[in-house]
C-alpha positions, 0 to 999 in steps of 0.5 A: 618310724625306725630310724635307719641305722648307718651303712657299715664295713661288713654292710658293704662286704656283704652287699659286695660279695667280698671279705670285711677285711677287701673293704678295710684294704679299700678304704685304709689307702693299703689296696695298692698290691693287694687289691685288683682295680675292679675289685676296688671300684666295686667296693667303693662303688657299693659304699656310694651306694649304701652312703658308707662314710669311713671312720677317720679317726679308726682308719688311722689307728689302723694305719692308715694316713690321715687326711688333716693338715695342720695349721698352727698361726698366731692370731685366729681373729686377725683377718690376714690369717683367714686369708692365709687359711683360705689358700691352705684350704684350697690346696689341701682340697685338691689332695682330698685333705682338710686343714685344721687350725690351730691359735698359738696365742690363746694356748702356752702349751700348743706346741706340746699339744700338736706333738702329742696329736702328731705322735698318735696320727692326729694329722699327716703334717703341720705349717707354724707362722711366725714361731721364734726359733726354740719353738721351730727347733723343737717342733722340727725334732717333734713333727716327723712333718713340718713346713714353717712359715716366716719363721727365723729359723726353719731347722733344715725343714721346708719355709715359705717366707716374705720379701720385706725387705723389698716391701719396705724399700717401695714404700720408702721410694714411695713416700720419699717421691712425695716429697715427704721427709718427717716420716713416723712408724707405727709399730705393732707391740708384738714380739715377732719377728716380722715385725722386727724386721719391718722396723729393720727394714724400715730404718735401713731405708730411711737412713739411705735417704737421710732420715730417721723415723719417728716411732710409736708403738701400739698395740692391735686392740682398736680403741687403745690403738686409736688413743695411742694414735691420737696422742702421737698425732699430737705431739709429731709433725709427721707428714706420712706414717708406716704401719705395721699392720691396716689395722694400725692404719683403721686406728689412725683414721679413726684418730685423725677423725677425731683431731680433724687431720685430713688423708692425705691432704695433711697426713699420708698412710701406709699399711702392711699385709692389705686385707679388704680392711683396707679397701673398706676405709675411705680413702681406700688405703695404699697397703704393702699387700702380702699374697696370704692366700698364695702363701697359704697353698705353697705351704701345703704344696711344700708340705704334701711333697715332704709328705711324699719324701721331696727334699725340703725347700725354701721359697721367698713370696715378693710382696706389692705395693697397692697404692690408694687414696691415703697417700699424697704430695708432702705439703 
């Protein structure tokens, strides 16, 4: 049995009773002016029809706007940003766009490779998480599209950011309300700003209340993570621990575990951006939860209106502290 060959451009010219260069129009977003709207619905009418899929890649060189957004984030494995993709996705959906990922970690070269792909119309635009500033500088001058996210300096683009200033003063409040006083800080051994400013933050805080935290700092591989953990557990009296991340949070579970500490009869916990990581744990732990998916649509709604020639903006996410079972009354 023959295989039957795809529908193509001159198939549904002909099928259609209109030139191959109506149907480019049609399908290249260039009908506006050109084309009558009967004239166009006939045409992609008779596409459904004869199942006639566009070549994106060729339809750009053409001219024509690509249908892909970029998103370029620090950590692909790091479950926070399947979030964050997750809400991009959404949005991007609604604007008949798709989302491509891109991991800044595993390549040095990224931000040379996504303005090469932008220079031939790879994608209509870009959202950078958490970039320092000579890569968002270079970036705002490379990209003709760019929307950054809790990056230091947005270069008069459009950002999104988070308010961890507020995040880090309830969970001060909280724990200073539960009586605790020797409060320790896990601190994720990354250089990024965030977490830079989570350990500002976080210090500011304490100091308004008298207290000083007492520091550790880990990496976000589980095992080493857990040993580290275990080895400033034993060595502290700390009554409850902030953490950079809930996965520095898993880790001291599975330390405490290990030491027989009981949460949160004998040590309190908090973590940072609440993925379902921290629901799975038990007790279900109290988490500075970041609004990843929100964050994710306003970044591509920001982007989609400096696509449409909007002023950039910039707008600050509020973050909420769900409290769970991981803490409790200092003894």
């Amino acid at each position: 049995m023959t295989r039957r060959r795809p529908a193509t451009s001159v198939d549904v010219a002909r099928a259609a009773g209109v030139s191959q260069t109506t149907v480019s129009l049609v399908f290249s977003g260039r009908a506006a002016g050109r084309v009558s709207d009967r004239t166009r619905a006939l045409v992609e009418s008779t596409a459904a029809e004869l199942g006639y899929v566009p070549n994106a890649p060729a339809r750009v060189l053409r001219g024509g706007r690509p249908q892909v957004l970029a998103l370029a984030v620090p950590d692909v494995r790091n479950p926070y940003f399947a979030r964050v993709l997750l809400g991009a996705e959404q949005a991007a959906r609604s604007a008949d766009m798709a989302v491509l990922l891109v991991d800044t970690a595993s390549d040095d070269d990224w931000a040379a490779r996504l303005a090469s792909m932008s220079k031939v119309g790879m994608f209509a635009g870009a959202i950078v998480y958490a970039e320092a500033a000579p890569v968002t500088a270079s970036l705002a001058a490379d990209l003709d599209h760019v929307v950054f996210v809790e990056c230091p300096d947005p270069a008069g683009r459009s950002a999104v950011d988070i308010d961890i200033a507020a995040g880090l003063r309830d969970v001060v409040s909280h724990l200073h309300s539960l009586g605790h006083r020797r409060i320790g800080h896990a601190q994720a051994a990354v250089r990024r700003r965030t977490f830079q400013l989570r350990q500002r933050f976080l210090t500011s805080e304490l100091r308004r209340h008298g207290l000083t935290p007492l520091r550790y700092r880990s990496p976000f591989d589980i095992d080493e993570a857990t040993l580290l953990a275990a080895r400033f557990l034993r060595r502290s009296d700390v009554t409850a621990i902030f953490c950079d991340d809930d996965i520095l949070v898993a880790a001291l579970y599975r330390a405490c575990s290990l030491l027989h500490v009981a949460i949160p009869a004998d040590l309190s916990l908090i973590g940072f951006n609440d993925v379902d990581l921290a629901r799975y744990l038990s007790p279900e732990a109290t988490s500075v939860a970041i609004p990843a998916e929100s964050l994710g649509q306003l970044a591509v709604q920001a982007l989609l209106a400096d696509i449409a020639g909007a002023t950039p903006t910039q707008v600050t996410a509020p973050l909420t502290l769900n409290v769970r079972g991981s803490t409790g009354p200092a003894l």
